[in-house]
C-alpha positions in Angstrom: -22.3 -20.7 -34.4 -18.4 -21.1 -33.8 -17.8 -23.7 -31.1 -15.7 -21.8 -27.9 -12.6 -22.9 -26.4 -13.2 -21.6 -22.7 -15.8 -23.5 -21.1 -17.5 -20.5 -19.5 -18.1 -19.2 -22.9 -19.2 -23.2 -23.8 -21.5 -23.0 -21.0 -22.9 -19.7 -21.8 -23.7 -20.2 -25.1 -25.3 -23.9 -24.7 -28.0 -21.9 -22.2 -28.5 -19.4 -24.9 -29.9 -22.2 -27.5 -31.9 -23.5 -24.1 -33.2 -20.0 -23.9 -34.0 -20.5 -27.4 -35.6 -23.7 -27.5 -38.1 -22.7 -24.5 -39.4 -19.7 -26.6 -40.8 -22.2 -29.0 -42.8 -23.0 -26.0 -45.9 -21.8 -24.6 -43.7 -20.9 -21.3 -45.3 -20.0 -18.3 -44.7 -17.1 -16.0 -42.2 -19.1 -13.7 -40.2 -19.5 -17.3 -39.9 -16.4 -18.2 -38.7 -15.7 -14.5 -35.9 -18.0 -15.2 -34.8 -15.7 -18.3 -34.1 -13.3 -15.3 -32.1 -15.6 -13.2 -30.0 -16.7 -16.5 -29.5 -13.1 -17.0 -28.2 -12.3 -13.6 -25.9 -15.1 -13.5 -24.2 -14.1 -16.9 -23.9 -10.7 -15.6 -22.9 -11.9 -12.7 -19.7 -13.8 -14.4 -19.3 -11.0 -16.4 -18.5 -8.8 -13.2 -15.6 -11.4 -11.8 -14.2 -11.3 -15.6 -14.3 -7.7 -15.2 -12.2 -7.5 -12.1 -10.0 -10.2 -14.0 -9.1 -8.2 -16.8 -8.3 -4.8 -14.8 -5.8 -7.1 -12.5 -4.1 -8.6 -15.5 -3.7 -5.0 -17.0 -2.2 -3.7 -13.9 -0.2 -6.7 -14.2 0.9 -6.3 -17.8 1.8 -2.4 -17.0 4.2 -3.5 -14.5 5.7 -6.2 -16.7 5.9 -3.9 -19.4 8.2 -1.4 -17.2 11.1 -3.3 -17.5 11.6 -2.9 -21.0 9.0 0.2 -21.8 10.8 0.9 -25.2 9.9 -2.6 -26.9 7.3 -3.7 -24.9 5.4 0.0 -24.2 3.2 -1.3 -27.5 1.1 -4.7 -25.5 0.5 -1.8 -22.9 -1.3 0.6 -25.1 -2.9 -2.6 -26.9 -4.5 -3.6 -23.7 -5.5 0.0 -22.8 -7.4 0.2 -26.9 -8.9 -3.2 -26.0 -10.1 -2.6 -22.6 -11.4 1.1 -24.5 -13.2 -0.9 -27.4 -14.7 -3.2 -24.7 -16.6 -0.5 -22.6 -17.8 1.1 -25.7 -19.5 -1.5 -26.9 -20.9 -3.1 -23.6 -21.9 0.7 -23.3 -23.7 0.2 -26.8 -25.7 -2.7 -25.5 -27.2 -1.3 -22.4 -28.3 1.8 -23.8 -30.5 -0.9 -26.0 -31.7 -2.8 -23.3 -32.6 0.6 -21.2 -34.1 2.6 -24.4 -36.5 -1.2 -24.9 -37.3 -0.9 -20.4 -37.9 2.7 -20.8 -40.2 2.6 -23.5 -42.7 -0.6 -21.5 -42.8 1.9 -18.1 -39.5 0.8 -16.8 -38.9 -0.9 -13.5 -40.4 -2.4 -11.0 -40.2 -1.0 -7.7 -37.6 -3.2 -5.2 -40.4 -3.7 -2.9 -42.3 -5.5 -5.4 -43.0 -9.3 -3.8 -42.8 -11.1 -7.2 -41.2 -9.1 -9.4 -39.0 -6.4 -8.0 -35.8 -5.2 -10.3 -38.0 -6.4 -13.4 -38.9 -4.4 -16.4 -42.4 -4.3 -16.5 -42.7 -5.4 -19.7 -41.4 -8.4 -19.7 -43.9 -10.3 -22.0 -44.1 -7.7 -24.5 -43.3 -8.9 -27.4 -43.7 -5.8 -29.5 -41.4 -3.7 -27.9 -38.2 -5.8 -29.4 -40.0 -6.3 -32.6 -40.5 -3.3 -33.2 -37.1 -1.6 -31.8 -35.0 -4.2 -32.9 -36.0 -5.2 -36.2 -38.4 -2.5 -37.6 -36.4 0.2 -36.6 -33.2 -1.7 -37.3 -31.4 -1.3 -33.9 -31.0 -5.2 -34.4 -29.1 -4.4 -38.2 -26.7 -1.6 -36.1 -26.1 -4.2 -33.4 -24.8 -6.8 -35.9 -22.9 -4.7 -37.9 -21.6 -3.0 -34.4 -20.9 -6.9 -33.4 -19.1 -7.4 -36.3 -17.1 -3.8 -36.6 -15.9 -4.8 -33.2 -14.2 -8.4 -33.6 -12.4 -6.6 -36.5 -10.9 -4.1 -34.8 -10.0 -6.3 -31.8 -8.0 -8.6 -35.0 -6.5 -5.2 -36.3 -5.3 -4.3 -32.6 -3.4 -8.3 -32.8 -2.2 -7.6 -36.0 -0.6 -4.3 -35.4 1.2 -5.8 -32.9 3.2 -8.4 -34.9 7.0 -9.0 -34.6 6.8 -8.0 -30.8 8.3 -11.0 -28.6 7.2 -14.0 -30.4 3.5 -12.4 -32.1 3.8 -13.8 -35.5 0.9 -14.9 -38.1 0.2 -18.3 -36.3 -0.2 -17.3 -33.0 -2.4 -13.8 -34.3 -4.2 -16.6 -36.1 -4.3 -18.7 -32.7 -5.8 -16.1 -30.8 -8.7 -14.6 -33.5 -10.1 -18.1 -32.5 -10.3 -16.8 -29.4 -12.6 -14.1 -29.9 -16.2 -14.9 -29.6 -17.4 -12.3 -30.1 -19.0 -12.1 -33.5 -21.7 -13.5 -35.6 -22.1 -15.9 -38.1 -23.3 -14.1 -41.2 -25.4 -16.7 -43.1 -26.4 -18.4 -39.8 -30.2 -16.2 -40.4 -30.5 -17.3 -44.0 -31.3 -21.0 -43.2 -34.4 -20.0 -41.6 -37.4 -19.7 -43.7 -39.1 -16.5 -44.3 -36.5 -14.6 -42.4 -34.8 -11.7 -44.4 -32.1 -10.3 -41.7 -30.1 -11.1 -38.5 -32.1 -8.8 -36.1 -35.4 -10.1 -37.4 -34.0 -13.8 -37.1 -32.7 -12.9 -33.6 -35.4 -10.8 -31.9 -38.5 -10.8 -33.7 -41.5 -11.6 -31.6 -39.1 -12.3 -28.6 -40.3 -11.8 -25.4 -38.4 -9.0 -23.6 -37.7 -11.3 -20.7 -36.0 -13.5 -22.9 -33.8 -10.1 -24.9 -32.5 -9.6 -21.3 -29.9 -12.6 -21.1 -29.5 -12.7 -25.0 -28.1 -8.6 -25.0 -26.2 -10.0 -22.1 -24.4 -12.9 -23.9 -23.0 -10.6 -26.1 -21.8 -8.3 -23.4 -20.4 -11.5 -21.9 -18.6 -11.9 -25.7 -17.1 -9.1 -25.4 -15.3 -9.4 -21.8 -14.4 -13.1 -22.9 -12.2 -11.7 -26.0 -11.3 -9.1 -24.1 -9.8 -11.5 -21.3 -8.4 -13.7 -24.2 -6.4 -10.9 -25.8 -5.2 -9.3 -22.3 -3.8 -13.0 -21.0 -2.2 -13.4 -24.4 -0.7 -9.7 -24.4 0.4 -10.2 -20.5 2.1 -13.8 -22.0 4.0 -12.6 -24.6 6.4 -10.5 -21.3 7.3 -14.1 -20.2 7.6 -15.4 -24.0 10.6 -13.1 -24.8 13.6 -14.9 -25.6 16.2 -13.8 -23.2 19.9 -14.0 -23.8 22.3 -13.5 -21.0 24.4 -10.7 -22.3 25.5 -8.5 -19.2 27.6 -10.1 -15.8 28.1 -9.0 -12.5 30.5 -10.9 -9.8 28.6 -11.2 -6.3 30.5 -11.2 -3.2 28.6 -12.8 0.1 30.3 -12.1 2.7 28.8 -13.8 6.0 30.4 -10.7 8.0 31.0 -7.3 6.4 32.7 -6.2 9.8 35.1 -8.9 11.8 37.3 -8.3 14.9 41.0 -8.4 14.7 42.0 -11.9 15.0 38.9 -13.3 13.0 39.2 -14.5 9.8 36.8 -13.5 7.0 34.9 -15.5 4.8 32.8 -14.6 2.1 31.3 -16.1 -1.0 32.0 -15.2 -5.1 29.3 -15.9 -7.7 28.2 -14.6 -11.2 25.1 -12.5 -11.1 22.7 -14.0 -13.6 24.3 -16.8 -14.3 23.1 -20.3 -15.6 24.6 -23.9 -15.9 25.7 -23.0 -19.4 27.9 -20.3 -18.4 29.5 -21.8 -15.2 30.8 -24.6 -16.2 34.0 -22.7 -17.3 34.0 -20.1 -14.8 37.4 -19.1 -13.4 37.3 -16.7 -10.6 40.2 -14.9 -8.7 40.9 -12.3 -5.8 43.3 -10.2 -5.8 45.0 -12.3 -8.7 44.5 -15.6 -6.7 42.7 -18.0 -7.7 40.0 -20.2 -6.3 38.8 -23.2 -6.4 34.6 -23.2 -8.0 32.2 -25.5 -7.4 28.9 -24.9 -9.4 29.3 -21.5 -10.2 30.4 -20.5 -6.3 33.8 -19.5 -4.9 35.3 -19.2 -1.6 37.0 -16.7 -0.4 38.8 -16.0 3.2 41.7 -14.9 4.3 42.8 -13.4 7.7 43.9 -9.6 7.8 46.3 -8.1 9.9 45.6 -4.8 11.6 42.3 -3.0 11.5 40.4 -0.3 9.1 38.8 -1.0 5.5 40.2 -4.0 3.3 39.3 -3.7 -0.3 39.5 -7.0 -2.7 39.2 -6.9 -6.4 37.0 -9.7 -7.6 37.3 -11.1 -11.5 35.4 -13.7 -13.4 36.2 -14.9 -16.4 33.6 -16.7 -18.5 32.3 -17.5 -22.1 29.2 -15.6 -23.5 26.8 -18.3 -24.1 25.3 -15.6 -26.5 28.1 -14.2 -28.7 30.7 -17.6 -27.7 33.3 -14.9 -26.6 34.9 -15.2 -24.1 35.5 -12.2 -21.4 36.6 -11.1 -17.8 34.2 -9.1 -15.8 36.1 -7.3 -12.4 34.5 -5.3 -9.4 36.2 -4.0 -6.3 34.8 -4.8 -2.9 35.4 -4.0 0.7 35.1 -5.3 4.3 36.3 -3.7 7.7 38.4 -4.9 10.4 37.4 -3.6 13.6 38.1 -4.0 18.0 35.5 -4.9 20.3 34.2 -2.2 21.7 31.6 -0.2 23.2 29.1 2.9 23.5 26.7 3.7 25.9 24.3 7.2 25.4 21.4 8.3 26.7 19.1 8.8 23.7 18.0 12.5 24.9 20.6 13.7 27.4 23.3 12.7 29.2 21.2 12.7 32.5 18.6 10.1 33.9 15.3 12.7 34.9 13.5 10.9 37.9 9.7 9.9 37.2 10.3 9.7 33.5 11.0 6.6 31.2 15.1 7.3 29.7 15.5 5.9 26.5 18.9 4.7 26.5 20.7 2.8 23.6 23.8 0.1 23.6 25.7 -0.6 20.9 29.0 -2.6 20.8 31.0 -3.0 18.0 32.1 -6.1 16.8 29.4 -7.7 19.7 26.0 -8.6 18.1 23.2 -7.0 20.5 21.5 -10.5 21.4 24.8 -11.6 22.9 24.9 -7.8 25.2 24.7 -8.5 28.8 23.0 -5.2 30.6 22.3 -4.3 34.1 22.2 -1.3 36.6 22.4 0.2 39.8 20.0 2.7 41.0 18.2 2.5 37.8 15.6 0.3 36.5 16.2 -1.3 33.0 14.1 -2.8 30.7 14.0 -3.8 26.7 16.4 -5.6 24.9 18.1 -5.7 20.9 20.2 -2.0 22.0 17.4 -0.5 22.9 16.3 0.1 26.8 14.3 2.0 29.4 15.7 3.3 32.3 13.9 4.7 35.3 14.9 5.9 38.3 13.2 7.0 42.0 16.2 9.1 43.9 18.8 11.8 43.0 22.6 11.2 42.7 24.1 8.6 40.6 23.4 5.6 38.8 25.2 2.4 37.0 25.1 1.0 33.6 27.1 -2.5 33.1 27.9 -3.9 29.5 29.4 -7.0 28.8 28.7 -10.1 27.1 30.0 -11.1 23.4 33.7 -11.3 24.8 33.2 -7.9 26.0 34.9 -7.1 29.4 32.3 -5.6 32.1 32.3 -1.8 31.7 30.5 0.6 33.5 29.2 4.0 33.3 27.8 6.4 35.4 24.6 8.7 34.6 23.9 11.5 37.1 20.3 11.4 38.4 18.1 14.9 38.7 14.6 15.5 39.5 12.7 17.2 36.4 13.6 21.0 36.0 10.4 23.2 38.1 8.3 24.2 35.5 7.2 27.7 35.0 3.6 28.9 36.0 1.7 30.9 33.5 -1.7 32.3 33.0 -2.5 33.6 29.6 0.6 31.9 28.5 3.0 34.6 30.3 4.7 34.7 33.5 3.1 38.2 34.1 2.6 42.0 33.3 -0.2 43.9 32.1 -3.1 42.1 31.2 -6.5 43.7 30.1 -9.6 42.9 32.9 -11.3 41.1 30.2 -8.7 39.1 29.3 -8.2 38.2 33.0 -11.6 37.5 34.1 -11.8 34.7 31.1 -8.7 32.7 32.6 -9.2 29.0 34.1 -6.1 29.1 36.6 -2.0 28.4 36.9 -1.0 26.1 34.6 2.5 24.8 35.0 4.8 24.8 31.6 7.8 22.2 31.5 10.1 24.8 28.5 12.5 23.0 27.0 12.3 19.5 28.2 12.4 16.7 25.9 10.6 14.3 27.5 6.9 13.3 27.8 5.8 14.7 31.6 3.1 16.3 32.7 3.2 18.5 36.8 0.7 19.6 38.4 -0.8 22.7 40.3 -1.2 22.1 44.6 -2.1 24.9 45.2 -0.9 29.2 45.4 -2.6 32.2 47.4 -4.4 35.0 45.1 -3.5 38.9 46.5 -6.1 41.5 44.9 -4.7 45.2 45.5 -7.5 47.5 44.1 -6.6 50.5 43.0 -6.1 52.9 46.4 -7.8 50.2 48.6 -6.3 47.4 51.0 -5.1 44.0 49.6 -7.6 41.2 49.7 -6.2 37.6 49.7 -7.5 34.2 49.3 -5.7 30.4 49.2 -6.6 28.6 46.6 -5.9 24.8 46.2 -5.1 22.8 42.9 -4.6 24.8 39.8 -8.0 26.1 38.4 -9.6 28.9 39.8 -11.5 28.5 42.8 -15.0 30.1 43.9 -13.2 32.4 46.1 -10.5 33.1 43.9 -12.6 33.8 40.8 -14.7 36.2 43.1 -12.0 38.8 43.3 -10.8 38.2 39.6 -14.5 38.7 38.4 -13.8 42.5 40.1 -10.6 43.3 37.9 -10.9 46.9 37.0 -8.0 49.1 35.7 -5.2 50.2 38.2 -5.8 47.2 40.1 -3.1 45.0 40.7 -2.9 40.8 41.3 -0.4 38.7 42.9 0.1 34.8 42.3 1.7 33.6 45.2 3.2 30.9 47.1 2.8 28.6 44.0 3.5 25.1 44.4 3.7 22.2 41.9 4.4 18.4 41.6 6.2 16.8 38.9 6.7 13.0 38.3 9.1 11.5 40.5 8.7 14.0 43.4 8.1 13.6 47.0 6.2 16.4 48.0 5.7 19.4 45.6 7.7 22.1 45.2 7.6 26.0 45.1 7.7 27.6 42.1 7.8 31.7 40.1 5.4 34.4 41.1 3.2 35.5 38.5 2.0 39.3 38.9 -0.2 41.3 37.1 -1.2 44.8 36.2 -4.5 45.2 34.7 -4.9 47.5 32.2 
């Protein structure tokens, strides 16, 4: 048996040999319960390996994107060894279920003392006689076997990608434990193959955690060749072959009068190329200090100023020695300033205003705004306003250097909303249709903002068909019991009024008379 590098495969394989040693035993039924415990633990480990391995694929595809045409190979490699490794885990469990199957299967989970256990656990026959007599043990070593040299071939195909050569191929087939020692069986005495050697007259408590260890195998190499494919990304010599100047500009918009400042740098650049860096704008010159120049001058006038940047450098790679150039811009600008009412240029009473505030040249934490007749709130060039009474009100801006301005914002109630029933305003309605109507409801069309009004109250005139009006007051918007009484009678020919409607909308005082609706039933 090949000694493991990783200590969780150290570990595993030291409790197989105690697993081992204890059948030599005449073990009691606590014993063999602790084959089960074993066995849950490696599969438990097996399960965090498992999440381990998908995360470092996900990984590797991601690393893999920046260069898909010369790395696009690790990411099928990982995607054949993840393929190879749930095939032959697969393998493996459909061994241990056909063995459980064929001794009754399961214990029920409401067992006290054994619940989740096959229930033939002590047989010994069952393995014999599976395993070695009808060679299921031969086709599990030679599937063992069939496996580690395919997960080698996988390696191998993959040489003279990044830095994948014959020593580090070499390095990592010591990696992968799964396998099994060929002659190890021949030392025993009066053993003539692996699977007899392995699982003859073995309890199938104790197959349990063995057919596990070499599941365990399995996502071990597996994990080994992933980390080593996901490495070789970050192994790749990189040469610095392409360069691009920065320019940091601490203000890409300054105020006449100002002067800008900004910084000039090599993109991708390293000690070894910035030691002999020169660097100019606009043909001048500048002083560089660790790769960095700056640059300020102070314009004249306003609008966009463009500056050519150009850095000249040696190629650490090819020792030639080149200029790289790109243009740039910044504007010159006047303070300023906006004011707009985010929906309309009107403040509705009994609704919140959004209203932004932007000045130019003026950062917004340095804005000073107030009002008259409206109520502000909010802050960063975003605010609130609300107001309570019609006519005008005052915005003031200033702050940042910014002289006080104001400006002025009419103030209206919200437009009367139109009453409906059926959705319409009136006209002929069917008696059915009628009779299944709740009330007025009152419709704010075309307003952008979030209001609701509401129904006081409107009188209900019935005019049946060659007989006197009937009329009845009804308050709030739904239809009353008197009300409803005289719509329950809609016939055709007979007429109804809506009348007298009156509503209330946010910000009102008292409520407010609104459209007729009038109908003809049909």
């Amino acid at each position: 048996m090949s000694i493991p590098k990783e200590p969780r495969q150290l570990m595993i394989n030291i409790m197989y040999l105690v697993l081992t040693a204890m059948l030599a035993l005449n073990v009691s039924a606590k014993i063999i319960n602790a084959f089960f415990v074993i066995d849950r633990g490696i599969k438990n480990s097996s399960s965090v390996l498992n999440e381990s391995n998908d995360k470092t694929v996900q990984n590797l595809a991601k690393a893999v994107q920046t260069n898909p045409s010369v790395y696009g190979r690790l990411n099928t490699a990982a995607k054949e060894v993840q393929t190879l490794s749930k095939e032959f885990n697969s393998y493996v469990e459909t061994l241990r279920e056909a063995m459980v199957k064929e001794t009754g299967g399961y214990y029920p989970a409401d067992d006290a003392h054994h619940a989740g256990q096959p229930k033939g656990y002590k047989n010994k026959d069952i393995t014999t006689r599976f395993m070695v007599t009808q060679k299921n043990g031969d086709k599990l070593f030679d599937r063992i076997n069939e496996t580690h040299e395919k997960l080698i071939s996988i390696l191998r195909g993959l040489k003279g990608i990044s830095l994948i050569n014959d020593k580090t191929i070499a390095e990592q087939e010591g990696n992968i434990t799964l396998k099994v020692g060929k002659d190890d069986w021949k030392k025993e005495r009066g053993v003539n193959t692996w699977s007899e050697y392995t699982f003859k007259q073995l309890p199938l408590a104790a197959a349990f955690p063995l057919l596990s260890k070499y599941q365990q195998d399995m996502k071990s190499s597996e994990a080994a060749i992933l980390n080593f494919l996901l490495s070789q990304v970050g192994a790749v010599e990189f040469k610095v072959d392409n360069f691009i100047p920065i320019s940091s500009a601490k203000k890409s918009y300054i105020i006449a009068g100002e002067q800008f400042e900004s910084e000039i740098s090599v993109g991708a650049s390293s000690k070894s190329i910035t030691e002999n860096v020169v660097i100019t704008v606009n043909g001048r010159a500048l002083s560089v200090v660790d790769g960095v120049a700056k640059f300020n001058e102070t314009p004249s006038g306003t609008g966009v100023r463009p500056y050519k940047v150009a850095v000249t450098l040696t190629n650490p790679s090819t020792n030639e020695r080149k200029t790289y150039t790109k243009d740039f811009e910044y504007e010159v600008g006047r303070r300023s300033v906006t004011v707009s009412a985010d929906k309309m240029n009107v403040f509705y009473m009994g609704v919140d205003n959004p209203v932004s505030v932007v000045a130019a040249g003026v950062s917004s934490n340095e804005l000073r705004v107030s009002g008259s007749g409206v109520s502000l709130s909010g802050g960063g060039g975003k605010y609130t306003a609300r107001v309570s009474s019609p006519g005008r009100a005052t915005v003031t801006v200033s702050g940042g250097g910014l002289k006080a301005t104001a400006f002025e914002f009419r103030v209206k109630p919200i437009p009367d909303p139109v009453a409906k029933i059926n959705n319409t305003t009136g006209g002929e309605i069917g008696n059915g249709v009628l009779k299944a109507q709740g009330g007025v409801i009152p419709v704010l069309e075309n307003f952008d903002f979030e209001a609701r009004c509401d129904i006081l109250g409107y009188n209900v005139i019935y005019i049946p068909r060659r007989q006197d009006p009937i009329q009845v007051s009804n308050p709030g918007g739904a239809f009353g019991a008197q009300a409803r009484n005289i719509i329950n009678q809609a016939k055709p020919g007979d007429s109804y009024i809506f009348d007298n409607i009156r509503a209330k909308c946010p910000g009102d005082a008292a409520g407010r008379k609104i459209n007729q609706v009038t109908f003809k039933v049909q």
